[in-house]
Structures are given as structure tokens and as C-alpha cells.
N, C-alpha and C positions, 0 to 999 in steps of 0.2 A: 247464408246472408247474415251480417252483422248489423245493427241498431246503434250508431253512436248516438249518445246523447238522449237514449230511450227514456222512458216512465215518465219526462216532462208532461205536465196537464196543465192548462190554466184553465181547463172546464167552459171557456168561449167557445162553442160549437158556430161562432161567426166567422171565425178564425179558419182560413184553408189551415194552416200550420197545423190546428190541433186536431185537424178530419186527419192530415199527410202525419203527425206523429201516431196517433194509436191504430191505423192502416201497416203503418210500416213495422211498430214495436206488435202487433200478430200475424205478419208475414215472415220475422225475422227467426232465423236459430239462433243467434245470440242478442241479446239483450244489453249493453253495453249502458249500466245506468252512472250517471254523474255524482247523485247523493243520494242519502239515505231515505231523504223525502221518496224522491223516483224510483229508490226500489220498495216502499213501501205501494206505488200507483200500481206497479209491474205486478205483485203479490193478489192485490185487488180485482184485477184483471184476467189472473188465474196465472203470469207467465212469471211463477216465481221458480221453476224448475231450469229456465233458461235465461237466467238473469244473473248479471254482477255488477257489483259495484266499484267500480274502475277510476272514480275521479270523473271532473270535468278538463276534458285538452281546452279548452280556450282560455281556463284559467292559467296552465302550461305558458299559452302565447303570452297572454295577456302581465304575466310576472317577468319573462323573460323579456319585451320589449320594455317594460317600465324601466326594469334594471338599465338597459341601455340607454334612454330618455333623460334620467335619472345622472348619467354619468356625461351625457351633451347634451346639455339644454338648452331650448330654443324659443325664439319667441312665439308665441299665440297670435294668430291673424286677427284684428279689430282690435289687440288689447295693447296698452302703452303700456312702459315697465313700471312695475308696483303697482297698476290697477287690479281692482278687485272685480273678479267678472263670473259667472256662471255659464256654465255650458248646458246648450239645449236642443235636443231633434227630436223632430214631429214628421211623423212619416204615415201614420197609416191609415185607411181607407176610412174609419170609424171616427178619424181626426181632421179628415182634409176631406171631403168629401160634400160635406153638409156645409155652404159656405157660410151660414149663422154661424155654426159651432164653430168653422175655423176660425172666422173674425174675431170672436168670445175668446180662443184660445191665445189668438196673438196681442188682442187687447194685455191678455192677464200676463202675457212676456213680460209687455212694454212698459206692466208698471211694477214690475218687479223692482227692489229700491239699487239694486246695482246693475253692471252693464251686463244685458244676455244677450251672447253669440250662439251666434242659432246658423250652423253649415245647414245649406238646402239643399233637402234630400229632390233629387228629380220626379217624384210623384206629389210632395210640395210646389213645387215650382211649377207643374202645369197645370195644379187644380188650381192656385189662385191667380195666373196668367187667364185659364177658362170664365174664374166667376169676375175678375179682374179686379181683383186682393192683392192692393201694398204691402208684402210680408214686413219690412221693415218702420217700426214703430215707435216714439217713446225710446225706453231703455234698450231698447230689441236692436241689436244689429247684424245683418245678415253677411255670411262668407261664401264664398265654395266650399263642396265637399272636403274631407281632410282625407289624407292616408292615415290608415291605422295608427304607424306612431304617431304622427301631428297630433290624430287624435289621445292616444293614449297620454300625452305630453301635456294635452290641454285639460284633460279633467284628471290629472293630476296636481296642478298648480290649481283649479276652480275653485272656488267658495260652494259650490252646488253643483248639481244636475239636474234638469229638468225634461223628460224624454217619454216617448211612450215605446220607446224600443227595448225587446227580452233584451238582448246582450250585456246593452249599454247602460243598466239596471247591477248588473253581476256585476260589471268591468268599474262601475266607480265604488261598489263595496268593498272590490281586492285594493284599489288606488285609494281607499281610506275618505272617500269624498260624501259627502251627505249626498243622498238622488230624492225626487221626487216623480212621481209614474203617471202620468196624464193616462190610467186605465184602471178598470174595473177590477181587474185581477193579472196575477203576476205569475209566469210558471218557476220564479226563483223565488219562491215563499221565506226562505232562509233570509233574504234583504230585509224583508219586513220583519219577519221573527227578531232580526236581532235591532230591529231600531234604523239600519242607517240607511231603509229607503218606504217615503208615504207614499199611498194612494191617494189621488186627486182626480178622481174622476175627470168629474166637469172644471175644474182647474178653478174651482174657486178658493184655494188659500193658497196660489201659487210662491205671492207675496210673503207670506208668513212662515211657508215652512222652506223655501228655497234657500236658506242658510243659515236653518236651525243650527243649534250646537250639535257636537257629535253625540254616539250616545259613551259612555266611559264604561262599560264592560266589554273587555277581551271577547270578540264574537265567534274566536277559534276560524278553524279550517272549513267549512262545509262542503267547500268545492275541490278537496285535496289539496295536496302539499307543493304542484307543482310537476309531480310523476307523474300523472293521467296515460301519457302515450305510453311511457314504459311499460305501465300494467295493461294495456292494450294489448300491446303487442306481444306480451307474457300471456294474457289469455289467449289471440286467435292463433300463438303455435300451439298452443296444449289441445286447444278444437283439432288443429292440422290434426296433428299428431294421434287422436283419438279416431279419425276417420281415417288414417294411415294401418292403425294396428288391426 
């Protein structure tokens, strides 16, 4: 069994994700880790004997849809041409759950100084249908779900991001976007390392840092060059291949 995506920690043992990633990175023979951060987590753990470092494939998707996006560009739902807007999803249980803190959360949207589109995630949409929370606010205006590229199309053009979602943390560092993280810790440490994504916990400077400037040092590659699946699939023939001879 192979582990993609292995050595990820964000150390929230609240988290199902981080009980289902280090259960499955010491059930796994291969270790398939994204960056150097994860395999230094894998090492820690004791599983450095079955570990590589492979790139991350979503970064793969994530470059090759841009390029496409990139080459037909489309309008963004809620935003007129030339506006300036930021993108934002609030999805998880720690965010929506508590209806003080969600209301706290969509307050600090809606006064954010430009317009924030905010696609509702459907665990969104039925915790404040339950405590019966207006999500749209103020600056805040709310859309349907996007497709990936919609998506990728929209926090590419954004002034910000504003999310407590892993992915969408990586996905606006590759798209060169400023993020900010409505969470306590982040299993892509590399965003913050290099400046172009804060922690806001309780989302009290949502205002302030949601379209900081960039930061002006080169942040390199952390997540691979775009290869990930290639060197995949170069490691689990060489595995085949060793359980064959």
C-alpha cells in the first residue's frame, strides 16, 4: 500500500484528517511524501526507511488548470469587470459549528474593505440554515459551489484569500495570491514560511491582512516543479519491480 500525500501534520489531533493521515502513513509500505517538511514528519515517526519524496500531484493539477484558465478567461460569479474582490470558504466544523463563532466569523467577511465571495460550502449552508444565520453580509456575497477551474480562475484574478481549507491555502500560493487561514495551524507550513499565507485564528485582523502586499522574495518550488505523478509512478514501478525479482 502506498501513502500519497504522506508526512502531512498539522498536530490538531481534533482533526479526523490528522488521526486518517498518521493511521494510514504506519499502515502504508510506501510513503509518498509531497515536501521536505513531510519527510522530515515521516523521519520523526521512525518511517524514514519507507519514505520519498515525490512532489505534491495537486500542485501538478493545480499549474496545469491555471495554464488553461489563464489562456480563456472567464468571468467570476458576484464580481463586475474590473472589480476587486477576494475569495473566501469557511467549511469546517471548528468554524461553523459554534453559531457565535460563525456569526463572529461572517461579521469579519462583511467588513472586509472589498467585495468577499464566499461559494457555500454545503456544511456551511446547513449549520446556518439550523441556527438560522444570514451568511450573506456587508461586503460578503455569497455564490454556489465552483468547479475546480471556476475556482482556480477566481483566486487567480483575487486580491486575497480568505479560507480555512488545507488545499485552498497551497492552491492560492502556486496562483501567486496573498491567503489568509481562519485556523490555528496549517499542514502546508511552507505558505507561512514564505509570507504569502497568515494565521487568523479567531479572524480578528481579517480586514488588515486580506490584501496585504505580496511578499517580494522568490519562494521557490516547495511543492515540486509540476512532475509529482511522473515520479509516482517512477517510484511504484521500481516497488513492482523489487517484489517481482
Amino acid at each position: 500500500m502506498a501513502h500519497l500525500e504522506a508526512g502531512l501534520r498539522s498536530f490538531n489531533r481534533r482533526m479526523p484528517e490528522e488521526h486518517n493521515r498518521v493511521l494510514t502513513d504506519h499502515a502504508a509500505d510506501l510513503c509518498l511524501a509531497p515536501t521536505e517538511v513531510a519527510m522530515g514528519h515521516l523521519a520523526d515517526e521512525g518511517l524514514a526507511a519507507r519514505s520519498v519524496l515525490v512532489g505534491d500531484v495537486m500542485t501538478d493539477v493545480c499549474l496545469q488548470v491555471r495554464d488553461s484558465v489563464l489562456a480563456n478567461p472567464r468571468p467570476v460569479p458576484g464580481v463586475k469587470d474590473g472589480e476587486e474582490y477576494v475569495m473566501a470558504t469557511i467549511h469546517r466544523a471548528d468554524n461553523t459549528d459554534d453559531p457565535e463563532r460563525l456569526t463572529h466569523i461572517l461579521d469579519a467577511l462583511g467588513n472586509v474593505d472589498r467585495k468577499v465571495i464566499l461559494p457555500v460550502h454545503p456544511r456551511l449552508r446547513a449549520r446556518a440554515e439550523a441556527d438560522g444565520i444570514t451568511i450573506a453580509r456587508g461586503n460578503l456575497t455569497t455564490i454556489d459551489p465552483l468547479a475546480y477551474p471556476d475556482m482556480v480562475n477566481a483566486v487567480t484574478h483575487a486580491a486575497g484569500v480568505i479560507t480555512d481549507s488545507g488545499g485552498l491555502q497551497k492552491e492560492a500560493f502556486l496562483l501567486g495570491t496573498i491567503c489568509t487561514t481562519v485556523r490555528t495551524e496549517t499542514e502546508w507550513v511552507e505558505t507561512v514560511e514564505n509570507g504569502w499565507n497568515v494565521l487568523d485564528p479567531d479572524a480578528e485582523h481579517l480586514d488588515e491582512y486580506a490584501t496585504r502586499p505580496h511578499p517580494d522574495d522568490d519562494p521557490g518550488h516547495p511543492y515540486g516543479d509540476g512532475r509529482a505523478a511522473r515520479n509516482v509512478a517512477t517510484v511504484l514501478l521500481e516497488a513492482g519491480e523489487r517484489d517481482h525479482s
